[in-house]
N, C-alpha and C positions, 0 to 999 in steps of 0.2 A: 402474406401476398403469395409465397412461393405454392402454399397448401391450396388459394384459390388458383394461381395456373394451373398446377398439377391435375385439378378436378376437370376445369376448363377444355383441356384439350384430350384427357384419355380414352381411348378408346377401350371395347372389350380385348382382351392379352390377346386371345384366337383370331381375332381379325388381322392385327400387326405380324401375325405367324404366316398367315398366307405365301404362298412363295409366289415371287413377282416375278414376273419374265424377266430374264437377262437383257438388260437392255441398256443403248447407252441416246443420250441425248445429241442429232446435228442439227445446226444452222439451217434455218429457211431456207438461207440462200445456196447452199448446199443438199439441195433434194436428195434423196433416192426414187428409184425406180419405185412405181407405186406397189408393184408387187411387194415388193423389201420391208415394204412400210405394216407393222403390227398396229398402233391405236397412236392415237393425238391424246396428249393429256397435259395440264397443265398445272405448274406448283410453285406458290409463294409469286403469282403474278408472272412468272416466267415460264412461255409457252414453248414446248420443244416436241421434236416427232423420236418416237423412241423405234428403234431399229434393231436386230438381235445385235449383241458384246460375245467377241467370242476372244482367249488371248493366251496361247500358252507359254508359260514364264518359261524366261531362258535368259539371254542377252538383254541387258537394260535398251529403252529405245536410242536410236541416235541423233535423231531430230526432236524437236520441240513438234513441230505440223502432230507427230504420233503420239503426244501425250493424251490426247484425243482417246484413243485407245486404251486405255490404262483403265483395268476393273475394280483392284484392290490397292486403295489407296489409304498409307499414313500420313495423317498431318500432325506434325508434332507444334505445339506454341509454346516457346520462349517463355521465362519469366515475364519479359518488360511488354510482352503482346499484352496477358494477362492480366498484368497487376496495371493499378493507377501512377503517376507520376510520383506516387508520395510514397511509392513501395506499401503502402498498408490500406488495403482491397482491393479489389477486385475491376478492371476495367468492365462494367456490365453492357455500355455500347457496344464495346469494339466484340465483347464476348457472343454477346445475341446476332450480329451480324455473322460471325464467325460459323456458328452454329446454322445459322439459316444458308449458308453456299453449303457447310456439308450437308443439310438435308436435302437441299435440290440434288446434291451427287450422288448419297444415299436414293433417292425416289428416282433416279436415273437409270436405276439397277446395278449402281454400282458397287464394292464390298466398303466401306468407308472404318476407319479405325482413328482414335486420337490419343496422343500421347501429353498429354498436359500438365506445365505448372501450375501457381498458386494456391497451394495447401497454407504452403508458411507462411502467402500473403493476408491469405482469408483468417487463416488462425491469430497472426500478430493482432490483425484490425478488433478478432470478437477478443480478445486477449487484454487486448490496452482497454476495449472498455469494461471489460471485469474490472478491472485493478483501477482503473476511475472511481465506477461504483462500489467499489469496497471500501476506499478512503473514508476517513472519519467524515459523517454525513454535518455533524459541530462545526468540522472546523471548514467545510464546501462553506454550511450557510454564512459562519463567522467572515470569512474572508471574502465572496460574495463569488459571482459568476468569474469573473477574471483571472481571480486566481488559479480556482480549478482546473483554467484551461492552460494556466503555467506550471501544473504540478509534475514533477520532474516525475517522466516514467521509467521503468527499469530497462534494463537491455534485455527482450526475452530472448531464449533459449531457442534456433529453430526448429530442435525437432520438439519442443512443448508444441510449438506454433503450428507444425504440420498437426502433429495428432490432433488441435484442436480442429484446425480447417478442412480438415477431410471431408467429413460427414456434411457439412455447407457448403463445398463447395461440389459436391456431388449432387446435392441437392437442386444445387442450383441449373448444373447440366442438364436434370434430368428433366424438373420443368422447361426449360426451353426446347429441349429436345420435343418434349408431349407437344408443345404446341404443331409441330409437324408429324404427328403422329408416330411417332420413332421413341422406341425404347432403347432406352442407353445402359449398359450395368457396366460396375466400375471395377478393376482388376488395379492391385497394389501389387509390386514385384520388388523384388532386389535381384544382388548378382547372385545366389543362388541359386534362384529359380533357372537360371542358365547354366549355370555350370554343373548342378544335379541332373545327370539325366533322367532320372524321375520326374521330378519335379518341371523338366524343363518340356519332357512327353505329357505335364496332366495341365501347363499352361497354353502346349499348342495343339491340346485337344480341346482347351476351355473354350479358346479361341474360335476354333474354327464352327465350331457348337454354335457358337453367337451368331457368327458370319452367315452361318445357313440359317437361323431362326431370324433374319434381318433384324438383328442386334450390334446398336455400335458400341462397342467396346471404345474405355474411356482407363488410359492405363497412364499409369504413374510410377513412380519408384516410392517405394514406403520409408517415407524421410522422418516416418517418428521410428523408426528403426535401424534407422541407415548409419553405414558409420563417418566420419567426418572426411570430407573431401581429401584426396589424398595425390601428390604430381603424375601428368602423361607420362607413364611408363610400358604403357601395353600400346594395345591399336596397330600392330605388326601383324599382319598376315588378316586370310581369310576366317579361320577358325577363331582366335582369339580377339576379343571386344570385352572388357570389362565395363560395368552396369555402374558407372559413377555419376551420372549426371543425365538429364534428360535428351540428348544428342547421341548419347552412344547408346542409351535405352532405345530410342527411335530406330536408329540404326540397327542395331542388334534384333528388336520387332521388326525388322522391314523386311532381314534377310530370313530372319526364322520362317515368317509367317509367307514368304514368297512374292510380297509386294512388288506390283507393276512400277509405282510411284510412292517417293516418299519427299513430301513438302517441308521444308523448315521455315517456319517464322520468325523473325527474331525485328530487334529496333532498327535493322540498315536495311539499304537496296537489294544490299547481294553482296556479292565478294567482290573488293575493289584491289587493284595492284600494290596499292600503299595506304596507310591508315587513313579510312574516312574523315575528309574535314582536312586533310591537308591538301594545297595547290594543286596538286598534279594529280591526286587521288581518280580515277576513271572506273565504272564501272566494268566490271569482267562480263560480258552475256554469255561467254562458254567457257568451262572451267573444265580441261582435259589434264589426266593422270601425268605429273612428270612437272605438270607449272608452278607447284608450289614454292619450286626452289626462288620461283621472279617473283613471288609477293611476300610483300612485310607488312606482320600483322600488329596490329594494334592490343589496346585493353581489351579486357574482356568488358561483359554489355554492365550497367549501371546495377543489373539484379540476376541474379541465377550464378550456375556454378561455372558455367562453358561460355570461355571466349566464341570467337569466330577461325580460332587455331583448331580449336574442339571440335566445333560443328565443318570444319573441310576434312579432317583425318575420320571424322564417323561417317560424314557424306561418298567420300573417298572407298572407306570399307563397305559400305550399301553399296557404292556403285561395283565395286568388284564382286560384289555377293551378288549378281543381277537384279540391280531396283537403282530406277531412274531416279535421280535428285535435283529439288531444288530448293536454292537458299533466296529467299525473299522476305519483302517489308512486310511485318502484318500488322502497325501501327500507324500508317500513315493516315489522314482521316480522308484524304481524297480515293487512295486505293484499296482500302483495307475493305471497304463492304464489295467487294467485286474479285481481291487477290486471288484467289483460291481458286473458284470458277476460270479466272483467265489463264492462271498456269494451266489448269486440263484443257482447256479451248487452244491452247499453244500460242499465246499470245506472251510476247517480249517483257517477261516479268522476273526480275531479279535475275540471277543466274544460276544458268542448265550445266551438270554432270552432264559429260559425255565422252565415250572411250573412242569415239570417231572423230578424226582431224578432218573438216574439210577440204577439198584439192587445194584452191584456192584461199583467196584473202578471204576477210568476215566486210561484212557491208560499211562497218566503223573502219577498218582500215582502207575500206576502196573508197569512202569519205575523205579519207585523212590525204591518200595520194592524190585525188580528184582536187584538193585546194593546196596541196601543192605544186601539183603541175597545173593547175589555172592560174597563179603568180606568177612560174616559169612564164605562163602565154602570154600575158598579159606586159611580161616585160620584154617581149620580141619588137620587133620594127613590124611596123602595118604592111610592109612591104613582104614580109617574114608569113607572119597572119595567111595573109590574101593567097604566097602561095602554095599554103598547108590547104588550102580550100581550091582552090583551082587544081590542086593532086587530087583529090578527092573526087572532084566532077569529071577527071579524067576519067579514075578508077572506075564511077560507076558504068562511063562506057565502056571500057578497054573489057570488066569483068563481066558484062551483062549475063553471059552463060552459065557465068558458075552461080549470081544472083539467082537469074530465074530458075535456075534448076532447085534451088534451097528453097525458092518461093513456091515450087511445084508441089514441095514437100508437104509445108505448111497449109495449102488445099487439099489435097489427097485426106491428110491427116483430120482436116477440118469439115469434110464432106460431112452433111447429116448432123452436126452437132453446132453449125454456127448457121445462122438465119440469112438470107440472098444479101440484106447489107450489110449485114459484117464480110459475105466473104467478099464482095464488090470493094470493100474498102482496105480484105488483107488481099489480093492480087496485085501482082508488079506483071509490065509490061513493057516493051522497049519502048514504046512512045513514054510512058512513065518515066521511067529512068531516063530518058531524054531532058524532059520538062524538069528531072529535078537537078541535072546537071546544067542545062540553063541559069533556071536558079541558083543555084552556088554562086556562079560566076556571078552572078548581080550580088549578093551579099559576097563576094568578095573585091567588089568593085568598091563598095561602102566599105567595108571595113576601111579602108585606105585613111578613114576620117572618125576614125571610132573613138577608139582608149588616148585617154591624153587628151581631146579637143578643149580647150580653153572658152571656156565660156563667157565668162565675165574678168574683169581687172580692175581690180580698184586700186587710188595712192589714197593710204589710208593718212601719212601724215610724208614729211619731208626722208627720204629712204626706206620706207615703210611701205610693202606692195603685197595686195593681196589678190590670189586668180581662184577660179572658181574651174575645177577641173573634172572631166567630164571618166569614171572606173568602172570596173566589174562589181557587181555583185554580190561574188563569192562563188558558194556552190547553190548550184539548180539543182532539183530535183525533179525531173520529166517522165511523168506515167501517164503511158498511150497504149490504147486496148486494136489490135486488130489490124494495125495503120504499120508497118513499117518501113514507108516511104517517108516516115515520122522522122527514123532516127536520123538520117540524114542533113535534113531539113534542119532540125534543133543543135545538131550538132557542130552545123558551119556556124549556126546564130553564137553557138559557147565562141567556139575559134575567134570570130570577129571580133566578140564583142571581151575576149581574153579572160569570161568564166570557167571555174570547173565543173563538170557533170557527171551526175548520177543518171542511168537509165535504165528506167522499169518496163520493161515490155508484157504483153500478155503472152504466157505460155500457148496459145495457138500459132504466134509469128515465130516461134522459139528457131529455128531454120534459119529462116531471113534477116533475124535481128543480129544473130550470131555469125553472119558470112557480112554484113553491112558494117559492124562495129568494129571488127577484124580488118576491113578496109581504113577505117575511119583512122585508126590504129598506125596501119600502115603512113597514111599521107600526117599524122601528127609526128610521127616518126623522125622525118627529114630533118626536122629541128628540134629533135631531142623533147618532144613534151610527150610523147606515148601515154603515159598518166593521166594525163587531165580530163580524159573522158571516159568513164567508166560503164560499162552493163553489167548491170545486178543480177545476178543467176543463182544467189543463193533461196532460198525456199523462205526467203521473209516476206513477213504481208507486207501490205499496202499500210495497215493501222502501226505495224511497226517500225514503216521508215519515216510514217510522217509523224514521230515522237521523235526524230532525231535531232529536235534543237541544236543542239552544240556542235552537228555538223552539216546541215543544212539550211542556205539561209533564204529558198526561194523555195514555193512550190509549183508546178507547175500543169497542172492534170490534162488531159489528151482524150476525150472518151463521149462515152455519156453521159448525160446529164446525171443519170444516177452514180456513175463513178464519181465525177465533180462536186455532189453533194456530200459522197459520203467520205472522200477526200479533206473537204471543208471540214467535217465533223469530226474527224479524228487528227489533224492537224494540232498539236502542242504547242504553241507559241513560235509557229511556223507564219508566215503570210500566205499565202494559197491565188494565186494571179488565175483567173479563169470568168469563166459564167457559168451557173447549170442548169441554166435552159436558155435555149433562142427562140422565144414565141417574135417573130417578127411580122410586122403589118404591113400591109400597103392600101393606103387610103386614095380613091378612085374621086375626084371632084367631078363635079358637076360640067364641070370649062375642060375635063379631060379628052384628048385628041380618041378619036377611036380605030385608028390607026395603031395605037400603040400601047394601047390599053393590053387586048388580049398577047401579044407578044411579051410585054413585060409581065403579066399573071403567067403565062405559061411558063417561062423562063424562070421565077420566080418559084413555083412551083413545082414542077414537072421535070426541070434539067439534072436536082441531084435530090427528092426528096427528103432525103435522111439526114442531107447538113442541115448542120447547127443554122445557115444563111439563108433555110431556106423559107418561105412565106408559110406561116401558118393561118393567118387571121386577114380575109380580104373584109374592109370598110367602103361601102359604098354610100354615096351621096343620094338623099333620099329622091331628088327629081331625075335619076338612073333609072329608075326601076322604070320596068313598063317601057324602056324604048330598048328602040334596035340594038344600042351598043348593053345592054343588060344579055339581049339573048342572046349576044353572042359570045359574051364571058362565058353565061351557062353553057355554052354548045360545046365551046371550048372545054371546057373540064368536063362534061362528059364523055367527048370524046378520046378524052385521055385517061378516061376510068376514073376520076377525082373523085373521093363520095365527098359529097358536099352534108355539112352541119348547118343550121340553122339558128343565128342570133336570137334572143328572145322578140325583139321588137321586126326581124326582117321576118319571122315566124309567123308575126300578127299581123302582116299584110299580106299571106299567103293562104290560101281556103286549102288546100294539098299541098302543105311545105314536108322539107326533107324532116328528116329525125333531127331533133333539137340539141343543141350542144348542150353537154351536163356543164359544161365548163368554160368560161370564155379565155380562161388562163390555162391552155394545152398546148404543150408542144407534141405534134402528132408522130414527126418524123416518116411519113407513110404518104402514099397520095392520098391526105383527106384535109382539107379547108373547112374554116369557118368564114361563113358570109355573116356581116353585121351590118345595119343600116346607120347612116347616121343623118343630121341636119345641117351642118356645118363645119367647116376646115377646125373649130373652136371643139366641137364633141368629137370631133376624130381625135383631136390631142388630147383630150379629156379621157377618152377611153384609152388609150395606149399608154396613157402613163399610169391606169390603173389596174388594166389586164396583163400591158408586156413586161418583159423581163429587160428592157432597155440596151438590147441587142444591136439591131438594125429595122429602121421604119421608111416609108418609103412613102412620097406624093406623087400621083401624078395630073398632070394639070398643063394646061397653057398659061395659065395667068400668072403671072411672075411675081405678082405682088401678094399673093396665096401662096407660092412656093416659099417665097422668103422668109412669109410669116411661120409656114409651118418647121423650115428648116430651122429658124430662130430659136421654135419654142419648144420644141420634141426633144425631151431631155433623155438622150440616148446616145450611146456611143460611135453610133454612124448612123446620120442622116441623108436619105437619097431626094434626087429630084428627077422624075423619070429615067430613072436607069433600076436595073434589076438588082432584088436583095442580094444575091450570089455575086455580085461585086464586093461582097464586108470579108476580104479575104486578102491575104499578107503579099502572094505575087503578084495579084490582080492589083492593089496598091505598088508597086514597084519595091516593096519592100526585098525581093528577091523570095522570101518565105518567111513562116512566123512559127511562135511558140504555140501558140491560141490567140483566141477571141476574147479580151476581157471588158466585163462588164463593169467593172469597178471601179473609183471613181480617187482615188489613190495610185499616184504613180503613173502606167499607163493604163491604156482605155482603149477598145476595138483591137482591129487589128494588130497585135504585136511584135513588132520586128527587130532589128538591133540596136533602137535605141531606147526599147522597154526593158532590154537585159542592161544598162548603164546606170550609174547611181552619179554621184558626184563628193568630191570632196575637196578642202579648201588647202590652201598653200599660203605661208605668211614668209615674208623674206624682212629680216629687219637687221637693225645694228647697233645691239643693246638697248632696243626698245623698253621699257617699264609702262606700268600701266600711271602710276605714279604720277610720271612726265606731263600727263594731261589734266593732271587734277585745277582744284580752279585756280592755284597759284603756282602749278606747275611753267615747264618752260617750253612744250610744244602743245598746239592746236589739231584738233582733227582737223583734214582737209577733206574727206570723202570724195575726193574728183575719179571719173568715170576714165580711164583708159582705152586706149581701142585697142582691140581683139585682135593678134596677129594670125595672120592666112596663113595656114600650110599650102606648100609648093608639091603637088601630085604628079607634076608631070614627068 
C-alpha cells in the first residue's frame, strides 16, 4: 500500500526543487490591497490568497493575532498524538490529518519542520508480530486460533523497538507527505550532535539545505542509540538544554534553527493551574515566565518520556531562546484535523508562551468579575438598581462634550473605510444622547418590578409552599459592530434586570465605547458593583469568546446579519438570542385604504433603510394592479430612488418590468424593494412564511376580519395591522430599550427588553417534608392549591 501511495503522488525531484514565493496564507475576509496580492491558489480544498512573508527572528511574538506571522515553524507530536490507545501502532488518522495542516503551511511558503515520536510504537507493533509468527506453527494449529491470541508475549527492549520502527515509520511519513507533493527526509540526532560543535555546524547546515530545497525535515532523537532516560537536572539557562527526550529536542531545534513558532502536541488542552481532571483544574490561555511557581503538575502522559513539567521548562527555554510556544491537544477527534492551522491563524488553542503581561485582566478573569458583580447587582433593592441607571442617564447629559468629542474621533478615524450606514449608525448627537437617556429612565422605571417578581405560588401540601421566582441570567455576552449608543442601551437592561456583562465593541467605536463604559463604571460605582460590566479590549476574536462556555451563559450579537450568522456558527454550547436576517413584508389588500398605503410603504421603507425593521418584500393584491392606488405606490418609491425588483409572477404581468429578483429571500438593507403579486390574504401568508425570516410582517387593510385572520396566522415575532415595520423596536414598544430583535422561538421573541434578560427559579419552603409522606400509605396528600401572587408596593 505504502509503495502504491508513494508512486501515486510523486512528482519529478526538479519540480518539488522550484523555489516558491515567500508567502504566507490570509483570510477572505481580511483582503489586502489588490496590488499586495501575488496569485490565488488553492490546496487540499482550502482556498487562501498568498501575499509576500517577510519576519526577522528576534523577540518571540506577544500576541497570538501574530502568529499569523510566523515563517519557520516546529511542530513537535507527543508519543500519545502518535501512537494508538494500545501503545502498539501507529494512530494513521490522526497521523494523515496532521500531515495534511502541515502541507497547507508548507504550500503556504512557509519553512515547516517536525519533530516526532513513534519509532518504539511502530517497531513493538512489527516486533509482537515477528515473535507471533515465529511461535511453533504445531502448537498455533494444535491449540487453535484462541490461543494464539493468549500467547504471553515478551517485554520488548525499546531501543530493539525504535531500531526496528524507523525505517516504517519514515516510510509512512513520506507517502503521506507525496500525496501533497512535499518531499520529507528524515534526520536522527542525539545530545551530541549539540553539544559537538562540529557536529552540531553539519546538523544546522543539514537543516537549513532542506529548508531552501522545500524539504521538511522530519527529526527524531535515535532511540535505538540513546541511553536510558535519566532525572531534570539541566534546562537552567539559555545555552544549556540536554537532548533527553522529544521536548527538549524540539526546544533545542526551535532555538538552534531560529524558529518563529514551536507547537507541542501532546494528550491535554494545554497547561492547566492544577492536574487535569481534578475539580478546580482551569485551562491556562497565557502562560508568562515566573508562573510556574502557582501550577501543580501532574503525571507525566500514558506514553513517551516528558511529563507536562518537561514540556513547560523546554517551552520556557524556546521561549527565552526567541521562538513562540504552544502547548495544545493533538488527539482530540473534534480538533485535531484543524489544531495546527488554528494556532497559526491565532485562534484560542491550548496555551500561548509569552514574555508580555497584559495591562489589564485576561477576558476569563473579566468573565469571572462580570458574575461576580452581576450577584452583588442582583442582590441590591430595585430601588438601588434604578438609581445606578438614572446616574447614568444623568451622566450621558451632564458629559455630552467629552462623549461627543471621543465620538468625533471614531468618524475622523473611520472616514473612507466604513460605508454612509455604518458611519450613520457610529455617530452620537445631542438629540441622541438625549433619546438614550430618556430611555434609561424608562427601564429604570421597570426595573422597580424586575429581580424577585413572584410569579406563581403553589400550597403544595399542608406547610409546604412553592413560588416560582422571577433572576438573572448570569453573564451576557453583547457584540455590536458600529453602534455605540448600544453600550448604554444594554447596559442599563444588565443593571435592571441584575446580569453581569461582557462587552464586544467594534474596534471603529474604540473612542466612544471607551469614554461610555468609563461612565457606566462611574454610576455602578455608587453602590459598590463597578465589576459587573465589563469592555473587552483585549485583541480576542469574536470565535474566541463565543467558546467561552463556562463563562458565558447568553449570547447576544448586535450587527449584521453576517456577524449574527457567523456568531451563530462559532458559538460552543452557548445559546445565541438574535436573528440574522430581517426580510420583512407588508402585504397591501385589496380593501386597503389608499390614504395610507403609501405612507406606511414609505415609512417602512425609506425612514432608516438599513434596519433590520425595515420593509424589504412589498405583496400586493392582484386586483391593485392597474389602478390609481398601484401608481402611486410606484411614483412613491421612485421618487425616492427605490430600485424596485420584480416577483417572478408581478414580472409576468408586466410587458417592461424592472430586473427580476434573483431572490425572494433578500435582505437588501439599501433603498431596493421587492414587489410580489399575490391572490389572496391566504398566499400572502403562504409566501412569508416561506420567503421571510419571521421578523416583522405587516397588513394593511380596512377589513377587520382580514386583519385578524392574518394577524392570527403569520407565524412571526411581531405582527402589524396598519402601522409601519420600523415600530418591531424595544423603545417604540415602551420597553425603554432592547438587547436585539429575536427571531426565536425559545425564551423571548421580537423585541427584547428586561424581561427577555430574566430566567426563573423555584423556591420550596417546608418542615421536614419527605417525599415518603405521600406515598400511597403514607400520611399526607398533595394539595396543589393555587395561591395569590403578592403585589409589590412601588410607591
Amino acid at each position: 500500500m505504502l509503495r502504491h501511495m508513494y508512486r501515486s503522488g510523486v512528482q519529478p525531484f526538479r519540480q518539488r526543487l522550484l523555489p516558491r514565493v515567500q508567502s504566507i496564507a490570509v483570510p477572505r475576509s481580511n483582503r489586502v490591497q489588490p496590488s499586495a496580492i501575488r496569485h490565488v491558489r488553492s490546496w487540499s480544498n482550502i482556498p487562501f490568497i498568498t501575499v509576500p512573508l517577510s519576519r526577522a527572528h528576534g523577540k518571540p511574538f506577544a500576541h497570538r493575532s501574530e502568529l499569523k506571522h510566523a515563517k519557520r515553524i516546529v511542530v513537535k507530536l507527543g508519543s500519545a498524538v502518535v501512537t494508538r490507545g494500545d501503545e502498539c501502532g501507529l494512530a494513521l488518522g490522526r497521523l494523515a490529518s496532521i500531515v495534511e495542516q502541515v502541507s497547507v503551511l508548507q504550500n503556504q511558503g512557509r519553512e515547516m519542520m517536525l519533530v516526532t515520536s513513534g519509532a518504539v510504537a511502530f517497531g513493538k507493533q512489527r516486533l509482537r508480530h515477528e515473535i507471533l509468527l515465529s511461535q511453533s506453527v504445531r502448537q498455533a494449529l494444535h491449540s487453535g486460533q484462541n490461543h494464539l491470541k493468549e500467547m504471553a508475549i515478551p517485554v520488548l527492549e525499546a531501543r530493539a523497538c525504535a531500531a526496528a520502527g524507523q525505517s516504517g515509520l519514515m516510510a509512512l511519513y513520506e507517502a503521506m507527505f507525496t500525496q501533497y507533493s512535499i518531499c520529507a527526509a528524515q534526520i536522527l540526532v542525539t545530545n551530541l550532535d549539540f553539544h559537538d560543535e562540529q557536529k552540531r555546524r553539519n546538523l544546522n547546515g543539514t537543516l537549513h539545505e532542506l529548508l531552501r530545497m522545500n524539504i521538511v525535515p522530519i527529526v527524531n532523537t535515535n532511540d535505538a542509540v540513546v541511553p536510558p532516560a535519566e532525572p531534570n537536572s539541566d534546562l537552567q539557562g539559555v545555552n544549556v538544554i540536554s537532548v533527553k527526550d522529544n521536548d527538549s529536542l524540539a526546544a533545542r531545534l526551535a532555538v538552534e534553527m531560529k524558529t518563529d513558532l514551536l507547537i507541542v502536541l501532546s494528550d491535554v488542552e494545554g497547561l492547566f493551574d492544577s492536574p487535569p481532571g481534578s475539580d478546580d483544574a482551569k485551562l491556562i490561555d497565557i502562560f508568562y515566565p515566573g508562573d510556574q511557581q502557582s501550577v501543580t503538575f501532574g503525571t507525566k502522559s500514558r506514553v513517551g518520556l516528558g511529563g507536562m513539567e518537561a514540556k513547560v521548562k523546554a517551552a520556557l527555554w524556546a521561549l527565552q531562546g526567541g521562538t513562540s510556544v504552544v502547548i495544545a491537544n493533538g488527539t482530540h477527534p473534534k480538533v485535531s484535523g484543524h489544531v495546527i492551522t488554528d494556532i497559526v491563524e491565532g485562534k484560542k488553542v491550548g496555551t500561548f508562551f509569552s514574555e508580555v503581561k497584559p495591562a489589564g485582566p485576561t477576558v476569563e478573569q473579566q468573565g469571572e468579575m462580570a458574575r461576580s458583580g452581576g450577584r452583588m447587582l442582583a442582590t441590591l433593592e430595585p430601588e438601588q438598581r434604578a438609581e445606578i441607571i438614572n446616574h447614568l442617564a444623568d451622566l450621558l447629559t451632564d458629559q455630552r462634550e467629552e462623549i461627543l468629542l471621543a465620538n468625533k474621533k471614531d468618524l475622523e478615524e473611520a472616514e473612507g473605510r466604513l460605508a454612509s450606514p455604518l458611519l450613520k449608525r457610529l455617530s452620537l448627537s445631542t438629540s441622541k444622547l438625549n433619546s438614550l437617556a430618556i430611555g434609561l429612565r424608562q427601564i429604570a422605571a421597570s426595573s422597580q418590578e424586575s429581580v424577585g417578581r413572584v410569579l406563581r405560588r403553589t400550597r403544595i401540601a399542608k406547610n409546604l409552599e412553592l413560588e416560582q421566582v422571577t433572576v438573572p441570567i448570569g453573564v451576557l455576552l453583547v457584540i455590536f459592530e458600529s453602534r455605540p449608543d448600544c453600550l448604554p442601551q444594554v447596559a442599563a437592561l444588565a443593571i435592571a434586570s441584575g446580569n453581569g456583562l461582557l462587552l464586544k465593541g467594534g474596534k471603529e467605536a474604540a473612542h466612544s465605547n471607551r469614554i461610555l463604559h468609563l461612565l457606566t463604571q462611574e454610576a455602578l460605582s455608587i453602590h459598590g458593583v463597578k465589576e459587573a460590566i465589563q469592555l473587552v479590549n483585549t485583541r480576542e476574536e469574536v470565535e474566541d469568546l463565543c467558546r467561552l462556555d463556562k463563562i458565558i451563559d447568553l449570547i447576544i450579537p448586535r450587527g449584521s446579519s453576517q456577524l449574527v450568522r457567523d456568531i451563530q456558527k462559532a458559538a460552543k454550547g452557548i445559546p445565541v438570542m438574535g436573528h440574522s436576517e430581517g426580510i420583512c413584508h407588508m402585504y397591501v389588500d385589496s380593501e386597503a385604504s389608499v390614504d395610507k398605503v403609501t405612507r406606511l410603504v414609505r415609512d417602512s421603507k425609506c425612514e432608516y433603510p438599513a434596519a433590520c425593521n425595515a420593509l424589504e418584500t412589498l405583496l400586493i393584491h392582484r386586483d391593485l394592479l392597474r389602478t390609481p392606488l398601484f401608481d402611486q405606490i410606484i411614483d412613491m418609491l421612485r421618487v425616492e430612488q427605490v430600485k424596485i425588483h420584480a416577483g417572478p409572477k408581478f414580472a409576468s404581468y408586466l410587458t417592461f418590468s424592472p430586473s427580476e429578483v434573483k431572490s425572494l429571500r433578500t435582505e437588501y438593507g439599501d433603498l431596493e424593494v421587492c414587489i410580489e403579486v399575490v391572490d389572496s390574504v391566504q398566499e400572502a401568508i403562504d409566501h412569508i412564511h416561506k420567503y421571510g425570516s419571521s421578523h416583522t410582517d405587516v397588513i394593511v387593510t380596512e377589513n377587520e376580519k382580514t386583519a385578524e385572520f392574518f394577524l392570527q396566522h403569520v407565524d412571526s415575532a411581531c405582527v402589524f395591522w396598519n402601522a409601519s415595520t420600523r415600530f418591531s423596536d424595544g423603545y417604540r414598544f415602551g420597553l425603554g430599550a432592547e438587547v436585539g430583535i429575536s427571531t426565536s422561538r425559545i425564551h423571548a421573541r421580537g423585541p427584547v427588553g428586561l424581561e427577555g434578560l430574566l430566567t426563573t427559579k423555584w423556591l420550596l419552603r417546608g418542615q421536614d417534608h419527605v417525599v415518603s409522606d405521600f406515598s400511597e400509605h403514607g400520611s399526607l396528600k398533595y394539595l396543589h392549591e393555587n395561591l395569590p401572587v403578592p403585589q409589590r408596593n412601588f410607591s
